[in-house]
C-alpha positions as YAML, in Angstrom:
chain: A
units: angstrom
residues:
- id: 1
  name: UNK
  ca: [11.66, -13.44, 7.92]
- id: 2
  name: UNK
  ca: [10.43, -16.78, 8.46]
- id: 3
  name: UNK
  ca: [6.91, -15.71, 7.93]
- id: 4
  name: UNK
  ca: [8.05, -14.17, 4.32]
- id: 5
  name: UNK
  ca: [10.71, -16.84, 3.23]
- id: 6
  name: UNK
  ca: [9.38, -20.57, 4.35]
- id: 7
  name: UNK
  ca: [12.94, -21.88, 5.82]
- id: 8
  name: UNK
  ca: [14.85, -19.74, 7.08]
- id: 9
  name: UNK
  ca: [15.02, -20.87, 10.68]
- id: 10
  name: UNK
  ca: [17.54, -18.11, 12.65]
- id: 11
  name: UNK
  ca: [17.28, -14.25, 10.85]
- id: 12
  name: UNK
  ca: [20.58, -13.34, 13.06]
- id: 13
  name: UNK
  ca: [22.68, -16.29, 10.85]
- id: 14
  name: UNK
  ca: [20.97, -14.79, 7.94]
- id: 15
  name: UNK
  ca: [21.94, -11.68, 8.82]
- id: 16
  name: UNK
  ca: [25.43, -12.25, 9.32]
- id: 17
  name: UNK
  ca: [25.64, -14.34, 6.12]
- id: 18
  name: UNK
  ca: [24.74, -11.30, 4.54]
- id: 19
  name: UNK
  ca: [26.94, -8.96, 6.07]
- id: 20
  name: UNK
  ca: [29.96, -11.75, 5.35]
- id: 21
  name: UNK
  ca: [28.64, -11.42, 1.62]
- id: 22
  name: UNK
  ca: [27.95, -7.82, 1.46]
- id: 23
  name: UNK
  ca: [31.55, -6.58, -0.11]
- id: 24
  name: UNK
  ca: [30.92, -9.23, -2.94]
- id: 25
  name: UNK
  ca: [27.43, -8.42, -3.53]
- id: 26
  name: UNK
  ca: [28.25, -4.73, -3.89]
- id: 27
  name: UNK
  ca: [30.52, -5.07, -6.61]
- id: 28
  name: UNK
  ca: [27.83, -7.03, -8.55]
- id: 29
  name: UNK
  ca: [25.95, -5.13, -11.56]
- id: 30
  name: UNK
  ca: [22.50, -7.74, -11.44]
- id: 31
  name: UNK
  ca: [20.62, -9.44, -9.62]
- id: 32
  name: UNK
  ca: [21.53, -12.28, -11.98]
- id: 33
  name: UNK
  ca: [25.38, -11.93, -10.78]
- id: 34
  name: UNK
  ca: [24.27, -11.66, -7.34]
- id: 35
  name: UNK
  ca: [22.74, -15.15, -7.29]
- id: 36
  name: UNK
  ca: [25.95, -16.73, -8.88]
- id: 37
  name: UNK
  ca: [27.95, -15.31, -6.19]
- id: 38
  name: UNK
  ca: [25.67, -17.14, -3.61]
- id: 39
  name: UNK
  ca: [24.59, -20.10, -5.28]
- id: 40
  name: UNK
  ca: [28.88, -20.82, -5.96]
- id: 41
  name: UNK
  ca: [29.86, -19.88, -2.28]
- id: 42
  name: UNK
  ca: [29.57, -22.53, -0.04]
- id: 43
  name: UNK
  ca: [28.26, -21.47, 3.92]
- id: 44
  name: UNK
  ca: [25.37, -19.30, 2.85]
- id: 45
  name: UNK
  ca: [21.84, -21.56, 3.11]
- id: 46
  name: UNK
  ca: [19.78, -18.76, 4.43]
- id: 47
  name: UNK
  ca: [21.42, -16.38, 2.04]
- id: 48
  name: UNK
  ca: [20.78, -19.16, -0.80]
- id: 49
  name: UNK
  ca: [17.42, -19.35, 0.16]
- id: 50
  name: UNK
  ca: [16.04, -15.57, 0.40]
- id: 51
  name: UNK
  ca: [17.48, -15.34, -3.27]
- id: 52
  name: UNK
  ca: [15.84, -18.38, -4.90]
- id: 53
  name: UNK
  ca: [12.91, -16.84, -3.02]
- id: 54
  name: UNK
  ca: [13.33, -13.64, -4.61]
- id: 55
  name: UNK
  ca: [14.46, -14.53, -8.09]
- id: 56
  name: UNK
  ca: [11.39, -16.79, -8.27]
- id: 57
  name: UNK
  ca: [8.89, -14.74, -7.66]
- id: 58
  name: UNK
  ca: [5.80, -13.35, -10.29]
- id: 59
  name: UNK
  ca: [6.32, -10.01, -11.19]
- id: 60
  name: UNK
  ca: [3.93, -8.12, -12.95]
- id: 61
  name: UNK
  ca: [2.36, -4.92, -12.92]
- id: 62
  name: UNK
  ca: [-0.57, -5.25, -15.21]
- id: 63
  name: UNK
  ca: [-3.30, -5.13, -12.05]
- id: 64
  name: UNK
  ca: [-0.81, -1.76, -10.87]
- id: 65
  name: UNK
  ca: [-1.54, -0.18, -14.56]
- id: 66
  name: UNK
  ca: [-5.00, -1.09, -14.58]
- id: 67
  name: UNK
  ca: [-6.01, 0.64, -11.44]
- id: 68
  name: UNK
  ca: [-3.90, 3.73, -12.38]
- id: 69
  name: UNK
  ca: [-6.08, 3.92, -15.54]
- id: 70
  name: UNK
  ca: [-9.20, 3.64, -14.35]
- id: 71
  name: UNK
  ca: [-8.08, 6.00, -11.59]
- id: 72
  name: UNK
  ca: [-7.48, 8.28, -14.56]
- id: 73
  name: UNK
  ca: [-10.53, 7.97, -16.03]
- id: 74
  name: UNK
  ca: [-12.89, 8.15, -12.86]
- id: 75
  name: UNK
  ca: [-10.89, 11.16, -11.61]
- id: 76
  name: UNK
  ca: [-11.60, 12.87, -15.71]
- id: 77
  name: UNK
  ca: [-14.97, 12.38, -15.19]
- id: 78
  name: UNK
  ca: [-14.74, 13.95, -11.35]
- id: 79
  name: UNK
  ca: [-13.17, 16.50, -12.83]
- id: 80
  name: UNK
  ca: [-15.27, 17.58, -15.41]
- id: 81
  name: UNK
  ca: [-18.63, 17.22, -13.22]
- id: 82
  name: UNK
  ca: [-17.48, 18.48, -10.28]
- id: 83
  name: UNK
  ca: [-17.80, 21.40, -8.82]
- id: 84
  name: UNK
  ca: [-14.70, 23.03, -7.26]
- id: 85
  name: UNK
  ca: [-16.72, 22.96, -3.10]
- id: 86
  name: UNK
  ca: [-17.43, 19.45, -3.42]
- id: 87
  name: UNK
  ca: [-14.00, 18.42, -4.28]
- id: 88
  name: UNK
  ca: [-12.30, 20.52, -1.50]
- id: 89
  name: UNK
  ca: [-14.92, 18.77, 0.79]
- id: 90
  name: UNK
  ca: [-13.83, 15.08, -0.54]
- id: 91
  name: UNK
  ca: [-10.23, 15.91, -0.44]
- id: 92
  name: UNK
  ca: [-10.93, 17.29, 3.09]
- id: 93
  name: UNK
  ca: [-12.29, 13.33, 3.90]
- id: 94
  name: UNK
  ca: [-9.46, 11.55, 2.04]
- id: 95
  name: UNK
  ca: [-6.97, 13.69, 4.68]
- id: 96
  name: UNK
  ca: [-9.08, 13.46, 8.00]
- id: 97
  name: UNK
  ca: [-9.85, 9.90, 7.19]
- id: 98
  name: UNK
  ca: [-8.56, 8.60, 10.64]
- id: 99
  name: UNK
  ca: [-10.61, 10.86, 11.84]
- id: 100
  name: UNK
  ca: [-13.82, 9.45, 10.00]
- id: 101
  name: UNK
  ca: [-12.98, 6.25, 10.77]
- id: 102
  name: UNK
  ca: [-13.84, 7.15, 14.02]
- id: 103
  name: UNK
  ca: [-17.38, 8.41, 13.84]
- id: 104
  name: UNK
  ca: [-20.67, 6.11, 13.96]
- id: 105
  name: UNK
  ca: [-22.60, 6.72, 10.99]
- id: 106
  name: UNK
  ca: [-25.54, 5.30, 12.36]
- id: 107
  name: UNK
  ca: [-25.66, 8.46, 14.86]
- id: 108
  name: UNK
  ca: [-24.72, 10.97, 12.47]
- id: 109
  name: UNK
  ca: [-27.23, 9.66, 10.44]
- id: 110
  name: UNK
  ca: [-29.99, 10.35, 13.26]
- id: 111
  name: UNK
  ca: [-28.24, 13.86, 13.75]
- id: 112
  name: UNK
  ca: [-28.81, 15.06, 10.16]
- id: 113
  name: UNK
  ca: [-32.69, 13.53, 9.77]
- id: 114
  name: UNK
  ca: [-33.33, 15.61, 13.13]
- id: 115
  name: UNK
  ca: [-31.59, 18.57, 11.31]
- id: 116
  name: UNK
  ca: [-33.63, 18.46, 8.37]
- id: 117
  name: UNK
  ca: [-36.97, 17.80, 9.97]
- id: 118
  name: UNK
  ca: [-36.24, 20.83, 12.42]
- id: 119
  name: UNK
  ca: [-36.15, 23.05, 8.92]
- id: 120
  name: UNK
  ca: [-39.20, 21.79, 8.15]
- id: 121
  name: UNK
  ca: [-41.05, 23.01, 11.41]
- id: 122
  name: UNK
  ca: [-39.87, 26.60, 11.06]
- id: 123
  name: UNK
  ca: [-42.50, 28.70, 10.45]
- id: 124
  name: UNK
  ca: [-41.96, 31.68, 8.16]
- id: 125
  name: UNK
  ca: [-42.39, 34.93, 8.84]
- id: 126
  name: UNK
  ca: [-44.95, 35.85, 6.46]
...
């Protein structure tokens, strides 16, 4: 908790000021009421703390709703170009991706110019 909330010096205090809290906080309809419970009780620093942390900070979700819609517009265009094989085989990557992780492209790389140079040496049957 320390490394989240700059202060708070002993998380099993905070914990218990918590717990000592917990039957007021419950009965609370905001967030808003929550803090007035705190901020009036005296004995709760850590408790006092996590909230002003939490009340004060930014939130926003405009960078959230701007990925989402250019995820919907890159996967529209996917959708209409693509052809149903090559999106089984991406969606087959996007699952086994620990697995890809894993692999050395550099080598796989060598792998599949020696495959495609050994089609090249076939001769045909003609």
């Amino acid at each position: 908790m320390q490394l989240i909330v700059p202060g708070i010096d002993d998380h099993e205090l905070l914990f218990s000021e918590l717990e000592s809290l917990k039957m007021k906080i419950s009965q609370s309809n905001s967030m808003m009421n929550v803090w007035e419970i705190i901020r009036t009780s005296t004995g709760y620093p850590r408790a006092q703390k996590v909230y002003n942390y939490l009340l004060t900070l930014p939130v926003t979700i405009a960078t959230n709703e701007r990925c989402f819609h250019k995820l919907k517009l890159i996967k529209t265009y996917l959708r209409s170009t693509m052809h149903n094989e090559r999106l089984f085989q991406l969606m087959l990557c996007a699952i086994e991706k620990d697995k890809l992780d894993g692999l050395d492209l550099h080598d796989l790389a060598k792998q599949w110019a020696k495959m495609k140079d050994r089609r090249i040496e076939i001769p045909s049957n003609n």
